[in-house]
N, C-alpha and C positions, 0 to 999 in steps of 0.2 A: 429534514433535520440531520447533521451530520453525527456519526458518529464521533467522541471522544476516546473512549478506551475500544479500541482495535482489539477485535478477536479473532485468533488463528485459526486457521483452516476453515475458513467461513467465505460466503463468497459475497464480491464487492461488484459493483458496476462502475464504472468508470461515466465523469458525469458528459463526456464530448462523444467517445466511441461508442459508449452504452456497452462494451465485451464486459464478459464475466472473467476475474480476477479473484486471487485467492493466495492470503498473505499465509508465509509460511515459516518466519521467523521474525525475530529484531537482531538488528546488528546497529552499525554505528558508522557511517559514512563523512569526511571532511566536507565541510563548506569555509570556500576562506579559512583555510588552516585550521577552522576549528573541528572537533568531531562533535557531529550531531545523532541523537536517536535516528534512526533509519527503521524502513520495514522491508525485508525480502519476499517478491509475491512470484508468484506463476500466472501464465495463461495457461487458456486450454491447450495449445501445443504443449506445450509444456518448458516454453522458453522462460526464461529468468528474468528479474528487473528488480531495481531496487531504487527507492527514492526516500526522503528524509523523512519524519511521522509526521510532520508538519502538512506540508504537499500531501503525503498520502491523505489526511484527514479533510482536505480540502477539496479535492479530487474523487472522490470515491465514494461512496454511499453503499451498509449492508443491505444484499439485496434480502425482499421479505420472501 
């Protein structure tokens, strides 16, 4: 089941790599000139990424 309402600092799996991810904001990213919801997550490095809330919901599963 995926999740709908995204909760921060909670950790997600990713459903191809299986890594643990952990959103750490919303922001707001263009697609086609338009701006969309977005989510800012981390990995365990601690590298940054950010993709639309759309994808991220799609993509991701809280892990239990």
């Amino acid at each position: 089941m995926k999740e709908k309402n995204l909760q921060l600092h909670k950790e997600y799996i990713h459903y191809k790599n299986l890594k643990t991810y952990i959103p750490i904001n919303f922001c707001k990213i263009q697609e086609n000139d338009t701006w969309v919801e977005a989510i800012l997550y981390k990995a365990d490095d601690e590298s940054l990424y950010v993709r639309s809330k759309v994808e991220f919901i799609k993509k991701f599963s809280l892990k239990n």
